[in-house]
MARKOLGU-581602 format. One line per field, with one value per residue (C-alpha): residue number from 1; residue in three letters; x, y, z. Coordinates in steps of 0.1 Angstrom, whole numbers, always signed. Layout:
num = (NUM/...) $
residuo = (ALA/...) $
c1 = (X/...) $
c2 = (Y/...) $
c3 = (Z/...) $
This chain:
num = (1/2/3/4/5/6/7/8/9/10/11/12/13/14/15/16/17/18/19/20/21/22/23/24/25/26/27/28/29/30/31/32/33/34/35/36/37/38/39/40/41/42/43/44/45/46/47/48/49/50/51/52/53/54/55/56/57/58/59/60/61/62/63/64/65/66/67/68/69/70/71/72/73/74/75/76/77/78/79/80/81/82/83/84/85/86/87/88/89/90/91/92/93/94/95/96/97/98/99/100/101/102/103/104/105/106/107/108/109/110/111/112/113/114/115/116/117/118/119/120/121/122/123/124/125/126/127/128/129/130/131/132/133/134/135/136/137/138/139/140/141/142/143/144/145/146/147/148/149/150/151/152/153/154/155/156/157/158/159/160/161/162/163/164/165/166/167/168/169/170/171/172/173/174/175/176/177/178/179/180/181/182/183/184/185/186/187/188/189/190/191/192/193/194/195/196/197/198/199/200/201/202/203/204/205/206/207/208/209/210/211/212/213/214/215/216/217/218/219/220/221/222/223/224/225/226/227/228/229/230/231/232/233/234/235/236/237/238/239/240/241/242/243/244/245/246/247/248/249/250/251/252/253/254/255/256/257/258/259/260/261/262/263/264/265/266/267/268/269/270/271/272/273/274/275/276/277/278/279/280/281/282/283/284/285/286/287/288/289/290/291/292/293/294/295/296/297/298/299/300/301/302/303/304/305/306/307/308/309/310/311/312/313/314/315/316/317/318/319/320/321/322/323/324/325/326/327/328/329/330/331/332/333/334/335/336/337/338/339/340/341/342/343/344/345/346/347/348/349/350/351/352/353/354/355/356/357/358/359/360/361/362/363/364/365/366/367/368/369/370/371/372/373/374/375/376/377/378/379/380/381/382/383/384/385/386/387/388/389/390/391/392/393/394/395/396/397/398/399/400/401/402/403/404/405/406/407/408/409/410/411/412/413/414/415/416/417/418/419/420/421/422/423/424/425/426/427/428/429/430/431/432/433/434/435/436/437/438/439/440/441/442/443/444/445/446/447/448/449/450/451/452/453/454/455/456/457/458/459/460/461/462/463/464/465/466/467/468/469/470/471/472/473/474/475/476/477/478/479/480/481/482/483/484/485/486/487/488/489) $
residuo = (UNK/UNK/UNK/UNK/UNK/UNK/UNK/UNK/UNK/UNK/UNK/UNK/UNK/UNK/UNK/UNK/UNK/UNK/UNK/UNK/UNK/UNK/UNK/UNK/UNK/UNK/UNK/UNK/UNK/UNK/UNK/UNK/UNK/UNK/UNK/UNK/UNK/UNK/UNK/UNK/UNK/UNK/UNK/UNK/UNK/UNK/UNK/UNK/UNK/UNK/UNK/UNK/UNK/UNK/UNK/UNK/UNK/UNK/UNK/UNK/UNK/UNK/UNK/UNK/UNK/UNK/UNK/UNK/UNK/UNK/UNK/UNK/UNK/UNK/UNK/UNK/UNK/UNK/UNK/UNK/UNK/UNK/UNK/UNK/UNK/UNK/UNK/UNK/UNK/UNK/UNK/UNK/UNK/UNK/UNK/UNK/UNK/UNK/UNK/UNK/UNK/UNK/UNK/UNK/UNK/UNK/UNK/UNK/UNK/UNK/UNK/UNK/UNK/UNK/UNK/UNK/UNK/UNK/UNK/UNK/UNK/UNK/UNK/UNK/UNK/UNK/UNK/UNK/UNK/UNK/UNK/UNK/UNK/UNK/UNK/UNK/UNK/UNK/UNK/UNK/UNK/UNK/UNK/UNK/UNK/UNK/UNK/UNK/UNK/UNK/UNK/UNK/UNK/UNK/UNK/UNK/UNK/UNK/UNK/UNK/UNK/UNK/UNK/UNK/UNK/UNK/UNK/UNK/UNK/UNK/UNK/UNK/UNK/UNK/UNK/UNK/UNK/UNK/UNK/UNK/UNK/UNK/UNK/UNK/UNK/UNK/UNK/UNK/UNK/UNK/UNK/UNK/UNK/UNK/UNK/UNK/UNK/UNK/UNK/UNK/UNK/UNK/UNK/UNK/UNK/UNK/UNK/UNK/UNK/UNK/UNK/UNK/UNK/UNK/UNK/UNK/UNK/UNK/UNK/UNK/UNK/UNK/UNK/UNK/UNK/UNK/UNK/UNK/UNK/UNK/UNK/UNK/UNK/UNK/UNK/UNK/UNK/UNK/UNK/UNK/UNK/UNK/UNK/UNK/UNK/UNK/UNK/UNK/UNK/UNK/UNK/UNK/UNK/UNK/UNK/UNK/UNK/UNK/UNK/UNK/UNK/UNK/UNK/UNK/UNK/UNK/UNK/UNK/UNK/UNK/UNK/UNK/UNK/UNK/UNK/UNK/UNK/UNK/UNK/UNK/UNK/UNK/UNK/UNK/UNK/UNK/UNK/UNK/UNK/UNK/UNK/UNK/UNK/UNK/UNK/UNK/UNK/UNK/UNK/UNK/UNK/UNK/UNK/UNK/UNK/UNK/UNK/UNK/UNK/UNK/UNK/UNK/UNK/UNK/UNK/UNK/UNK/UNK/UNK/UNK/UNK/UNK/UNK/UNK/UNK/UNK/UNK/UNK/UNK/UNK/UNK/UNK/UNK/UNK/UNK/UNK/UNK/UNK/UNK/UNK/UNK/UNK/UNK/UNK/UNK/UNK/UNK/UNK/UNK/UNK/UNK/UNK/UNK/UNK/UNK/UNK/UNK/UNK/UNK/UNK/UNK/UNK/UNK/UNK/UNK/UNK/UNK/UNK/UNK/UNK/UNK/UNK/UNK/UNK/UNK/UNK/UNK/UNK/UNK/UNK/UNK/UNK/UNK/UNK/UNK/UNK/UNK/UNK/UNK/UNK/UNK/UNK/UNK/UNK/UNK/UNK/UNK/UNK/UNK/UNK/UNK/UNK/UNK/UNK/UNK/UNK/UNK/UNK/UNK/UNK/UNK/UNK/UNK/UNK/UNK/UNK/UNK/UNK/UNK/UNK/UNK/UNK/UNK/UNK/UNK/UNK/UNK/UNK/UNK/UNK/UNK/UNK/UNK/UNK/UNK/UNK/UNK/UNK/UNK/UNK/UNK/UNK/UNK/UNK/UNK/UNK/UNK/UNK/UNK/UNK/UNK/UNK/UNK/UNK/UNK/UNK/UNK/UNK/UNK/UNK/UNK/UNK/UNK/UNK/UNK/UNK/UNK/UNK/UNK/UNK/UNK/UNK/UNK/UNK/UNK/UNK/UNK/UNK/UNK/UNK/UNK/UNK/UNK/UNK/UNK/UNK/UNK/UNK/UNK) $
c1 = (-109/-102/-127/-125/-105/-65/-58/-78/-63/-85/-91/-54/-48/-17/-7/+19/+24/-13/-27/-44/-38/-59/-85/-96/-97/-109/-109/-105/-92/-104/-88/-100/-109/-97/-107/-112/-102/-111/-110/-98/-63/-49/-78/-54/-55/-15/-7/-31/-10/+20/+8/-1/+28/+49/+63/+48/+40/+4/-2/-30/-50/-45/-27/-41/-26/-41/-57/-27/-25/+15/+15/+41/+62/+56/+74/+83/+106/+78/+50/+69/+72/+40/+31/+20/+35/+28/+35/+39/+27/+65/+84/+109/+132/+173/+179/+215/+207/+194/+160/+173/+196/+163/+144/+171/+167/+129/+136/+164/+160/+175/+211/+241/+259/+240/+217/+215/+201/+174/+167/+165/+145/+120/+114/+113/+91/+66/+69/+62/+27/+15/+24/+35/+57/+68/+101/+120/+153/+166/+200/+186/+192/+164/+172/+174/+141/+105/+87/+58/+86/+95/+59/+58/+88/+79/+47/+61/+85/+57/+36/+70/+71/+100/+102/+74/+35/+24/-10/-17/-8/-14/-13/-17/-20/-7/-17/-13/+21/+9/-11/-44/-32/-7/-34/-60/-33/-24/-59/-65/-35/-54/-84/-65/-47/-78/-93/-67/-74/-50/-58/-53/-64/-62/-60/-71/-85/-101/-136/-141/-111/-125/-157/-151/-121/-134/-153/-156/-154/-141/-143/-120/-123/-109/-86/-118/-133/-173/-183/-180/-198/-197/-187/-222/-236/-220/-219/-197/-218/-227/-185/-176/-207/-193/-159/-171/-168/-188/-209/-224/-213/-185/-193/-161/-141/-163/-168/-164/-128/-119/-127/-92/-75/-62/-60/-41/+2/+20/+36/+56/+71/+82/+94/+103/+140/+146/+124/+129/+100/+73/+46/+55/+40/+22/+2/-12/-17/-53/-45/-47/-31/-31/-2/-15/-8/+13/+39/+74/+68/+86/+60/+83/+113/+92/+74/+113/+129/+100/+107/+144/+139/+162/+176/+145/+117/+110/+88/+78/+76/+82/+80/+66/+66/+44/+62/+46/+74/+71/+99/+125/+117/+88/+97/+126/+123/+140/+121/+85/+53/+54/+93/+82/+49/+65/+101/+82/+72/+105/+106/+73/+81/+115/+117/+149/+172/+158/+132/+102/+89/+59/+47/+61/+43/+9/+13/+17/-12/-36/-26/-32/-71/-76/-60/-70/-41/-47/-22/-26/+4/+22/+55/+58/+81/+66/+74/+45/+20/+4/+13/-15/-11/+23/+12/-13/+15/+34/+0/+2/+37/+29/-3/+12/+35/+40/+46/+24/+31/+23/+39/+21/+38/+5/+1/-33/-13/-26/-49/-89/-116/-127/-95/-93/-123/-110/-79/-97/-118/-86/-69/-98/-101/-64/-69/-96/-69/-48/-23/-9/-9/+8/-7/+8/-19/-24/-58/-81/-118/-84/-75/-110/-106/-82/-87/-66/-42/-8/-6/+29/+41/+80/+87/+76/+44/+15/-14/-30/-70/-90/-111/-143/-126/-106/-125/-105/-110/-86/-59/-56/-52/-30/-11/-1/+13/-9/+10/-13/-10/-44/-53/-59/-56) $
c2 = (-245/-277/-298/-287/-262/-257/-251/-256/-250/-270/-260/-241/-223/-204/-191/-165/-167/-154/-143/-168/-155/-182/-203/-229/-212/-230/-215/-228/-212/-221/-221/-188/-168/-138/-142/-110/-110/-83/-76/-54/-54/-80/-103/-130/-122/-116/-143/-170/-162/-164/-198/-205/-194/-220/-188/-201/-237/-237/-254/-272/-282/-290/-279/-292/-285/-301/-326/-335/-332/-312/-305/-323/-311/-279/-250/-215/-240/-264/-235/-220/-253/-254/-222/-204/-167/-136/-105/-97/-61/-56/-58/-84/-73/-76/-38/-44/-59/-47/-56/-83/-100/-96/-114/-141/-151/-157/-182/-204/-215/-187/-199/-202/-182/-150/-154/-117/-112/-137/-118/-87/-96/-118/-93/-58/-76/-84/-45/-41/-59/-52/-17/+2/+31/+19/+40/+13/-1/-40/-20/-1/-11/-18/+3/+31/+31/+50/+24/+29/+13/-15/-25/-27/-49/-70/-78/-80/-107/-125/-128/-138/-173/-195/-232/-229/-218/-190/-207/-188/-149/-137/-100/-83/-44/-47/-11/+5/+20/+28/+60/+58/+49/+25/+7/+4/-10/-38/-46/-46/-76/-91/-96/-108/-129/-147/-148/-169/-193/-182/-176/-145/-141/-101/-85/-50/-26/-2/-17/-6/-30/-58/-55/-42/-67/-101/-132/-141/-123/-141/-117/-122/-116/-123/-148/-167/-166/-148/-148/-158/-158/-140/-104/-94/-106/-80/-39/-17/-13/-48/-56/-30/-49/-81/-68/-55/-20/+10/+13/+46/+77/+50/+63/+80/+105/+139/+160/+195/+199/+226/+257/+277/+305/+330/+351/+328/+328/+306/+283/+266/+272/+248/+251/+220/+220/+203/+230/+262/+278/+263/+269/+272/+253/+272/+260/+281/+271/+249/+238/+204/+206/+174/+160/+149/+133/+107/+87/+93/+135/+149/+146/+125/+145/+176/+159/+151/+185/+201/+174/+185/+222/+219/+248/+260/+254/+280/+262/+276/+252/+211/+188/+149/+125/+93/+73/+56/+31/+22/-8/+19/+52/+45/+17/+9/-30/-42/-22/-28/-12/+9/+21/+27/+49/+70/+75/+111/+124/+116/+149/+146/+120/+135/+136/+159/+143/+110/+92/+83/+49/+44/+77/+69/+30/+46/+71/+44/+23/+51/+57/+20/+20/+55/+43/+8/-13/-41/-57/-76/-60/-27/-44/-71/-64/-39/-67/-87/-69/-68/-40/-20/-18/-9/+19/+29/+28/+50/+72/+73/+90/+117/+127/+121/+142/+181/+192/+221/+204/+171/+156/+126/+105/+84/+69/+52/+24/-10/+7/-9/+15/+16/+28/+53/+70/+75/+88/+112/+123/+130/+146/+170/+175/+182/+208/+224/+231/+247/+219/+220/+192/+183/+149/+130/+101/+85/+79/+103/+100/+115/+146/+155/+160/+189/+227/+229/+206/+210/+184/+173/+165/+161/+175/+205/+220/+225/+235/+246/+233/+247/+225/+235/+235/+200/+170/+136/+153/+182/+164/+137/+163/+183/+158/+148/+170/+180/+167/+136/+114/+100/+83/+44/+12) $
c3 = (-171/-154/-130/-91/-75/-87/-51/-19/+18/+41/+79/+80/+113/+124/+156/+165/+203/+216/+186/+163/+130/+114/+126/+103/+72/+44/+9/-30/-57/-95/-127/-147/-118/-98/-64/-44/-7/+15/+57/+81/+88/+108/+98/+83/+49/+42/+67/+46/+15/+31/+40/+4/-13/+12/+33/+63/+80/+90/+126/+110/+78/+43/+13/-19/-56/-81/-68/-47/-8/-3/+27/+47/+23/+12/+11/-10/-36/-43/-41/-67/-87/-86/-103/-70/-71/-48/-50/-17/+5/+18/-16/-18/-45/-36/-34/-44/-83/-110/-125/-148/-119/-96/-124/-127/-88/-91/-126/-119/-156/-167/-163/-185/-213/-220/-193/-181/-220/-212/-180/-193/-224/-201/-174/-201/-220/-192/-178/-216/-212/-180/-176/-212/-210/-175/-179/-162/-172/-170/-160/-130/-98/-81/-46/-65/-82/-66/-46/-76/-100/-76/-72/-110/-109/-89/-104/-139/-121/-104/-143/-164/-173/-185/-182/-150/-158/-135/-127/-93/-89/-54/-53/-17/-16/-58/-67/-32/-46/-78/-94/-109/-145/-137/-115/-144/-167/-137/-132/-171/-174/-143/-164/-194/-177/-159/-191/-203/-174/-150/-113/-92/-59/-54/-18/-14/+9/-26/-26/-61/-75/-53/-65/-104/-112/-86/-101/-63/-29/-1/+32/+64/+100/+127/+115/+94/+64/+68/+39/+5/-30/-66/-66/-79/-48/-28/-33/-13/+16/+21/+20/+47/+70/+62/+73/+104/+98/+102/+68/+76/+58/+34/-1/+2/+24/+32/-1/+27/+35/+60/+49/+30/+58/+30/+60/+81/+82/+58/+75/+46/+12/-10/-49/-64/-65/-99/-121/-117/-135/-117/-90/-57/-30/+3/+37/+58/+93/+96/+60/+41/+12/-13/-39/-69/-103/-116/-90/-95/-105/-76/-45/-26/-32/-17/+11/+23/+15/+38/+64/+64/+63/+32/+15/-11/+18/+45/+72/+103/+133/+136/+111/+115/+86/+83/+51/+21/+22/+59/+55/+46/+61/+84/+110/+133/+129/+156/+179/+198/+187/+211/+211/+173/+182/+211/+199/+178/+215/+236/+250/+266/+283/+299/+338/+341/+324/+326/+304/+317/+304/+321/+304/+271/+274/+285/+253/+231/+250/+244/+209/+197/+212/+198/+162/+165/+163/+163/+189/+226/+238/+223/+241/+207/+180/+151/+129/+142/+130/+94/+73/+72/+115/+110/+89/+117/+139/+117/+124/+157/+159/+137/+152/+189/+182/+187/+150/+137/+104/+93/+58/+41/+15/+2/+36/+30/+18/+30/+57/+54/+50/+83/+97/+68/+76/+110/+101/+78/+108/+129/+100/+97/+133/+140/+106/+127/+156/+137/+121/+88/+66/+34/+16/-11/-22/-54/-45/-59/-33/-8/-22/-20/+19/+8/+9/-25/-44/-65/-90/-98/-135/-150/-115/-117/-98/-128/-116/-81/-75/-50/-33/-53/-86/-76/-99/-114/-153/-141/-122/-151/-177/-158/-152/-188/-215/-239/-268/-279/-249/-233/-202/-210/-193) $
């Protein structure tokens, strides 16, 4: 522990065009503390660590480290010489390498003669500590790893120290990515780690982490800081209110799901193509049928075989996809929000031959106030936006679309809680109208918005839950092998 804050940032605003992103945020950070920071999306959260971990110039206020005032001259290099890491919400791994070589870039020091050994020893041996049995290999290339294995890589990269001391970890959205037993052993190091009198200043939109992992709570809105003070001080209701969201009816999604149509016409099959004694996979129309178990079992695979109509599925009608990894398969980056939301729906918008773009911009206009996108004009680039609003844009697509069916690859990600009940309620309500959706989430309160649920393990389909047989006991145990292994952080 050391006297005063390790870092304080002192009246720090940023603009980006019209919006103010940050308006004279002020915030410390001690030694031997995780700080908890929570708001809707868009508040400023990701942009305020961007500006902490020298990514971005603020247009005004302070950046002290250590007692020392940087900031005329800092940047990412001397953030990063001054033990400030982040593991950012939009990976930012080099595809192209392996783990070791993306290790190497982050720690100059390792350099010389036998360096890739010291890469691959320092960065295994952190995915050793933080998340055992990780199944990753220093040889791998990174691009062709699950986005579950990419998160872990990066934050194994972010806690590995060689000739510089990790002495702040900023980890936005760190478990969004990850199932519920890779999580626990990532908030378990968390808590070693602080013990030890590191800092870690953890972003994310799961109350329960925020409020079961945080010494303090900082809450954002707006671009400001609301509220602040020790995590006991706040519950889960008194968090969403500080946020500005809707507390009523946020213990969790709705325990009812819509009620099972055995009578109704399948409109899917799907048998996991890798296994071939296993389950099969069905939806009937009005269905909502949830993905479960461990990431990385095959659910991802599926979701894009059924998406294709590949060879193996039989689906009956259209097919729209909203993506987990939203940087890869979700957005068109070089496009506007609303080229991004509308581009599902084109033929809606067709005039003859011709494409009318006053229809397609008042689509998208409608869809950002009804999902709440939070955006002064759907004409910017989707890259302005925070990632849990391009997720929501993502949203928009799908359900603006025509597709009967709807596939979900754990699209929660980086969305805040009020916006997730919402999305809940329209999931249930389109369900209700007859479409079909599939839903892959590694959050377990989500699958129990689902008539019935496959849980996914070695690839293969293992067990089928209806709704009022679905709990937490039986996914976890179906989703390990009974041959001695047992759920632990």
């Amino acid at each position: 522990m050391t006297d005063g804050p390790i870092v304080l940032v002192d009246g720090v605003e940023k603009r980006f065009g019209a919006v103010r992103a940050l308006s004279g945020v002020t915030l410390d950070l001690q030694a031997g503390e995780c700080l908890g920071l929570v708001g809707h999306n868009g508040a400023g959260k990701s942009t305020l660590m961007n500006v902490l971990s020298g990514i971005m110039v603020p247009d005004a206020g302070r950046i002290v480290i250590g007692g020392a005032d940087l900031t005329e001259r800092y940047s990412a290099v001397s953030a990063m010489a001054q033990g400030v890491r982040c593991v950012f919400q939009e990976l930012s791994l080099c595809p192209n390498l392996t783990v070791a070589e993306n290790a190497r870039i982050s720690h100059p020091a390792i350099s010389g003669i036998g360096w890739r050994r010291r890469a691959r020893a320092l960065i295994g041996g952190m995915l050793d500590q933080v998340f055992p049995g990780h199944g990753i290999s220093t040889d791998d290339v990174v691009g062709d790893l699950s986005i579950a294995k990419r998160q872990m890589v990066e934050i194994a990269r972010a806690f590995a120290v060689t000739d510089r001391e990790a002495r702040v970890v900023i980890l936005d959205e760190p478990t969004s990515s990850l199932d519920g037993v890779s999580a626990e052993k990532l908030l378990a190091h968390v808590r070693r780690y602080v013990a030890a009198g590191g800092t870690c200043v953890l972003i994310s939109h799961l109350l329960g982490e925020i409020l079961n992992i945080s010494d303090r709570i900082a809450v954002m809105r707006d671009g400001g800081v609301v509220a602040l003070d020790s995590a006991r001080a706040f519950d889960r209701k008194s968090l969403v209110a500080a946020m500005g969201s809707v507390a009523e009816g946020l213990q969790g999604p709705a325990a009812k799901a819509t009620p099972k149509r055995a009578d109704a016409p399948a409109v899917l099959t799907a048998r996991p193509e890798t296994k071939s004694e296993t389950l099969a996979l069905s939806a009937h129309k009005g269905e909502v049928v949830g993905l479960a178990g461990l990431s990385g079992q095959g659910q991802t695979e599926l979701l894009v075989r059924v998406f294709r109509h590949a060879a193996g599925t039989e689906v009956r009608g259209d097919v729209a996809l909203v993506a987990g990894d939203r940087q890869t398969d979700g957005i068109f980056p070089l496009w506007s929000i609303a080229e991004n939301i509308s581009i599902g729906s084109l033929r809606q918008f067709l005039n003859g031959i011709l494409l009318d773009h006053g229809r397609a911009q008042a689509f998208a206009q409608d869809w950002r106030a009804r999902i709440g996108i939070r955006t002064p004009d759907v004409n910017q680039p989707i890259l302005s936006l925070s990632g849990g609003n391009q997720q929501k844009a993502l949203f928009a697509r799908a359900l603006g679309s025509t597709a009967g069916i709807i596939v979900m690859d754990d699209p929660m990600r980086g969305v805040d809680v009020g916006t997730k009940q919402e999305v809940y309620a329209m999931i249930r309500d389109e369900a209700e109208k007859g479409r079909t959706f599939l839903w892959y989430t590694t959050e377990m309160d989500e699958l129990r918005n689902c008539d019935h649920v496959y849980v996914f393990r070695e690839g293969a389909i293992v067990a089928d839950l209806p709704h009022a047989e679905m709990s937490e006991e039986k996914v976890l145990h179906a989703s390990f092998r009974d041959d001695g292994v047992r759920v632990s952080a």
